[in-house]
N, C-alpha and C positions, 0 to 999 in steps of 0.2 A: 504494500500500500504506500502509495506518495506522503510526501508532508504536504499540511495545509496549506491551500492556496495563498490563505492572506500571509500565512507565515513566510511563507516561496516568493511572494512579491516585495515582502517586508526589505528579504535579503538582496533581492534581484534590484531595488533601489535605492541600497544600501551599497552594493559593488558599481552598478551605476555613477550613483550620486559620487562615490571617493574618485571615477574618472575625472570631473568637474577638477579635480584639485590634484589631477595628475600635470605633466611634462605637458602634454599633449592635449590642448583641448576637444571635446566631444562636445558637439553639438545636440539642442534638446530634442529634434527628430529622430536622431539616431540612439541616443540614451532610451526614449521611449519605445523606439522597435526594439532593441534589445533589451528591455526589462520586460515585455512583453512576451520575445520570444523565450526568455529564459523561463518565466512564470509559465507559460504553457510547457516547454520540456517540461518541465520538473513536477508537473501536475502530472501528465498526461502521458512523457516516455518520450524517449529521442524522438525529434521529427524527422516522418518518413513522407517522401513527396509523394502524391497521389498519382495511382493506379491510372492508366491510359481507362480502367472499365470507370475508377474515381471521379475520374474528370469529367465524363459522359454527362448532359443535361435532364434534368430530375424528367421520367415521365409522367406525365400527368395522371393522377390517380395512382399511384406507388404508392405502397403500403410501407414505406421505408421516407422517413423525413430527412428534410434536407440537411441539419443537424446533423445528422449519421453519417450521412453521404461526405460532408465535408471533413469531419473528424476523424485525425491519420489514424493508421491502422498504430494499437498499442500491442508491441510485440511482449509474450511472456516473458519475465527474467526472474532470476533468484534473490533475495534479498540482498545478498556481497555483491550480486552483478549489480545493480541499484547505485549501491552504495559509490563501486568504484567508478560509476558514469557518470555521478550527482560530484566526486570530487574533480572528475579529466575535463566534466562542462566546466567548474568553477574556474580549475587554473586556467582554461582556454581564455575563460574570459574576460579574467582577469590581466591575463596577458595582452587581448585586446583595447583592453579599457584602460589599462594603468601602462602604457608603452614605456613609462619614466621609472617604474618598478620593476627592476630585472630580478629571476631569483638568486636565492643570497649564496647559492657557488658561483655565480656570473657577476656578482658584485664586488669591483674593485675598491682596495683600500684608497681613500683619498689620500693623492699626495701633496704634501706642503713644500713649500723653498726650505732649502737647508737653513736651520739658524746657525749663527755666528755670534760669538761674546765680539761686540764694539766698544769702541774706545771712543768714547767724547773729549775733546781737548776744545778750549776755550781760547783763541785768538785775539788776545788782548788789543794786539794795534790793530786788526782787521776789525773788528766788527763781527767775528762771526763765531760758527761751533764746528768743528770738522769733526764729523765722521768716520771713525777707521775700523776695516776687520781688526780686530787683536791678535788673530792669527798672522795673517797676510800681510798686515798694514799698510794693504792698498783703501784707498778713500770713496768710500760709500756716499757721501753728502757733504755737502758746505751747506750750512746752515746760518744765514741772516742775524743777528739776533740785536741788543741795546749795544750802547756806546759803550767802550772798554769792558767787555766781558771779563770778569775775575775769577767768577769760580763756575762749579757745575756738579748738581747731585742726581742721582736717578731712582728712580721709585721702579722697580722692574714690574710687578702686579700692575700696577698703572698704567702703565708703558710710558712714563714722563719722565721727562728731563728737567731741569731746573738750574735756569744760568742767573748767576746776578749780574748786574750789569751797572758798573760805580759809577760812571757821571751820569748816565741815564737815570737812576736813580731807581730800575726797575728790574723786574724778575721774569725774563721770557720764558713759558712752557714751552716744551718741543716734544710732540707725539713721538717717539721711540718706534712707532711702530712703519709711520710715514715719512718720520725726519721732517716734518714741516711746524710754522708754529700754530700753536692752538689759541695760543693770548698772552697778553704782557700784564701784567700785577705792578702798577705804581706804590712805592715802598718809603716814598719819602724822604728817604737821604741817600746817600752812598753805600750800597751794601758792600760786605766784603765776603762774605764765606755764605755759605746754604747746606742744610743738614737736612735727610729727610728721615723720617719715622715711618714708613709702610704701614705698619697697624693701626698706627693710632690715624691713620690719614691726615698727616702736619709735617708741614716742612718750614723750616726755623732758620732765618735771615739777621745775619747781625746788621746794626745801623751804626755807623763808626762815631758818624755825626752827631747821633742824637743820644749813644751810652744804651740802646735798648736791641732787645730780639725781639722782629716780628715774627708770628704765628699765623702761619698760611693754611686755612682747609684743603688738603690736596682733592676734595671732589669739587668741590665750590669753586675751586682757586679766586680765592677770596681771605685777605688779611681778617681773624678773628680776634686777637686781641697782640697788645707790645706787652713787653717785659722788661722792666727798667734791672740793668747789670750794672758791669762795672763801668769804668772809664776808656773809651775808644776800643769796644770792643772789635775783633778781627776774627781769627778762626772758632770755630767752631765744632763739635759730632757730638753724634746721640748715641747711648746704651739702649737701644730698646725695651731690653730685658728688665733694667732696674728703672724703667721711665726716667731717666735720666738725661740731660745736655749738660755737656760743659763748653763753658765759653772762655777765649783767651780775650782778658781785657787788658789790653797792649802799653795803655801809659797807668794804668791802674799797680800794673804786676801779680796780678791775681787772677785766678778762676772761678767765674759765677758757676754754681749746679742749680739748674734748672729743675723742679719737677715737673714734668712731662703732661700730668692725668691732671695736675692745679696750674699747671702754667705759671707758679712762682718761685722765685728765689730762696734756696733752704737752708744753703750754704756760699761762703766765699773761702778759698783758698788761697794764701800767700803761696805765690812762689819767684821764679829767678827774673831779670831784668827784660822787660819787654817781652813777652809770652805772646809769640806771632801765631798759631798755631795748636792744636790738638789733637789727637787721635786717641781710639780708644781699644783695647783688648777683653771684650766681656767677660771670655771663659779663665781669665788672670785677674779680675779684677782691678784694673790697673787702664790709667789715661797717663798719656806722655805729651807735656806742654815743652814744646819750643821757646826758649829763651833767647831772642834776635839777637839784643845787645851783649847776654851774657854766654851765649856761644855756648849752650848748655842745655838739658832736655831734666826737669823736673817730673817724675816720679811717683803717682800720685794713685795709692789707696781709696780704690770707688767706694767698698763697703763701710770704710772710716771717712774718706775723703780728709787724709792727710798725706803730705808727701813726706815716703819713703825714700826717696836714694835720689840723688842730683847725678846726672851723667854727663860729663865733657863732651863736647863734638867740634863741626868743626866749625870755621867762619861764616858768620852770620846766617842761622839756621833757620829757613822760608817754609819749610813744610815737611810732615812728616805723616806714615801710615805703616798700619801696621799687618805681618804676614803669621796670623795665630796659628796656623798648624807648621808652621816651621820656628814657633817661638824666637820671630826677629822684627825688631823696628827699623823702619828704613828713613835715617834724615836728611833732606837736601841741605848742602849749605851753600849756598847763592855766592859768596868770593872768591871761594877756594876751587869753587867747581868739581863736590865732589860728593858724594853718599855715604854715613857712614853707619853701620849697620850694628846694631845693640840687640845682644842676648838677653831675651826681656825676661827669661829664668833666672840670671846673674845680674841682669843689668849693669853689664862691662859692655864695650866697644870688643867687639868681635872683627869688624875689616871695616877698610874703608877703600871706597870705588872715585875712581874719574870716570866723569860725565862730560855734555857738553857745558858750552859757555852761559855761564850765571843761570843755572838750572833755578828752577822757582818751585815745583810740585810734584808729589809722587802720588801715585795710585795705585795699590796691590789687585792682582786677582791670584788669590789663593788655590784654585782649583785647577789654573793653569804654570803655575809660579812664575808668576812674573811681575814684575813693580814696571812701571813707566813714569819715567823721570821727563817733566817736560823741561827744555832748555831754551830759556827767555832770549837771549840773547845771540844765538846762533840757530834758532828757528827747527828746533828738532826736537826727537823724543829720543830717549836712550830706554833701552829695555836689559831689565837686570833677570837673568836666571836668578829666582829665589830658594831653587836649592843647592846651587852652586857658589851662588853670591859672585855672578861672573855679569860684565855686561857683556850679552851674546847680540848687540843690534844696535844701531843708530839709521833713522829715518826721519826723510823729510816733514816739516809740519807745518801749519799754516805760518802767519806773520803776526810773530811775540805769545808764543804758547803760554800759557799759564794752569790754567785749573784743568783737570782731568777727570774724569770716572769713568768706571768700566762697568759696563750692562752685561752682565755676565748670559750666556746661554742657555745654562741649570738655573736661570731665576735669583742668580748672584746680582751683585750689583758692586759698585765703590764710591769712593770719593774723597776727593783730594780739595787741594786749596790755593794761594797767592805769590807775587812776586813781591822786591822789595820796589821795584818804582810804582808800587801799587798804593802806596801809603797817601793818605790824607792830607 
């Protein structure tokens, strides 16, 4: 015995109607012959074309009604034969109605572009943001952006970039995904550094000019509130883990700690002479402030937020980052033209690297080891093997590199920071 009519048509304008909203549009003539013919098979038995005697015209006075006459012949079958004719009409027809739905052994995996971890580096005297593979270090994009680009952070989830831009006095977004911008964020003074927070969706702008951090909603991009720090503050990075920012307040000689989840000041820290700089090592509990004038990297206990150990480097030290699964800090120092690399387990100088001319910023990606050292003044990058502690590369860069980040491919990310003719 068949299934119910209304139930057989239920379905039959059910496989229909999902044509509407396939690849290939099905027009309403044709949906309705074939919900039609479907609801008669499946009432009535495969259709069988009529009999040359079928087709013959009714005589008149037959004892046999027209009805009979035209209604195909319904061949016996078994209940599995039923079955497996009611499944070979469906896929047929489905194959007909849905051309956009292949079955799933004929459906190919979608392919995507290969990704590549990029390097953002920020062109101080250009005006711009150059895009590089990290691997390759052939150039993906030039990117537009405010007047004197300084720094650059990346939100990888978001797929945003974030440049500040010091005489412009603004914060250009750059989609990561298109390299183009998406909007500019008027900031009100001269920024100098940019830190972003992924989770909490914030990213945090020092204002040299005004002694405060602004607080940018990364969905909004929209200033939410400042935070008054120390004195001409400059670098800046976030702990995420412990809601935390520490900020280098430059003629202060001190680090503001930010909480992150209140947006206020908790702590200040003394440390060495003009603290250009910051970076931080979550799984050590420990941030390393650059000391400009005192040619020294101070030390600094997160969970106490006191400093621990003062470490020698070399001339006039512009930026630092750091490489946690190789437990090493890496610090530019801008006179000497050189990198010099601290066991953050001992916190001694372990080696020190030449770079190019008046290098200004470094930027780690730990999952490839490699730091990139941009060099202000001879227009290049140098890239340091970070398990070697070798520099295995120098390549061309835009015009007066300064800030970096690396948009890692596993969803990493970096970020780095400033020159010295960057100052106020």
């Amino acid at each position: 015995m068949g299934l119910p009519a209304d139930v057989i048509a239920e379905l039959a304008l059910t496989v229909a109607g999902a044509a509407t909203r396939s690849a290939t549009p099905v027009s309403r003539g044709r949906r309705a012959t074939l919900t039609m013919l479907l609801t008669a098979d499946l009432v009535n038995g495969p259709y069988q074309p009529l009999s040359p005697e079928d087709q013959m015209p009714i005589v008149t006075g037959s004892h046999e009604s027209t009805s009979a006459r035209c209604r195909p012949e319904r061949p016996t079958q078994s209940l599995h034969g039923r079955r497996m004719w009611l499944v070979g009409i469906l896929a047929a027809l489905c194959t007909a109605l849905l051309p956009g739905v292949a079955p799933h052994a004929a459906v190919a995996e979608p392919t995507h572009p290969t990704q590549v971890s990029r390097l953002y580096v920020t062109n101080f005297d250009a005006d711009t943001v150059t895009v590089l593979n990290a691997g390759t270090h052939a150039v993906i994009s030039t990117v537009p952006v405010g007047e004197t680009p300084i720094e650059v952070a990346v939100d990888p989830g978001r797929a945003r970039a974030y440049v500040a831009n010091r005489d412009a006095h603004t914060v250009t977004v750059i989609n990561t995904d298109t390299n183009t911008v998406l909007t500019t964020i008027p900031v009100g003074g001269p920024p100098q550094d940019v830190a972003v927070d992924p989770g909490r969706g914030r990213a945090y702008v020092t204002n040299a000019a005004d002694d405060n951090v602004l607080v940018i909603n990364t969905d909004t991009n929209t200033v939410v509130t400042t935070v008054p720090v120390g004195d001409v503050p400059f670098g800046l990075e976030v702990d995420p883990g412990r809601a935390r920012a520490y900020v280098a307040n430059s003629e202060g000689d001190s680090v503001s700690v930010i909480n992150t989840d209140t947006n206020t000041v908790v702590t200040t820290v003394p440390v060495g002479d003009r603290p250009f700089d910051v970076a931080v090592d979550p799984g050590r509990a420990r941030a390393y402030a650059i000391n400009e004038n005192g040619d020294s990297v101070s030390v600094i206990n997160t969970d106490t937020n006191t400093v621990v150990a003062t470490v020698p480097v070399g001339d006039t030290p512009t930026g630092v980052a750091v490489d946690p699964a190789r437990a090493h800090a890496y610090v530019v120092n801008s006179e000497d033209d050189t990198v010099t690399v601290i066991n953050t387990q001992t916190n001694t100088v372990v080696d020190t690297l030449t770079v190019g001319d008046e290098p200004a910023r470094v930027a780690v990606d730990s999952s490839s080891a490699r730091a990139y050292v941009t060099n202000y003044a001879s227009d290049t990058v140098s890239v340091i093997n970070t398990a070697t502690d070798q520099v295995v590369d120098t390549f061309a860069a835009g015009d007066g590199p300064v800030g970096a980040a690396i948009l890692n491919a596993a969803q990493g990310g970096g970020h780095c920071t400033k020159p010295r003719k960057s100052t106020c």
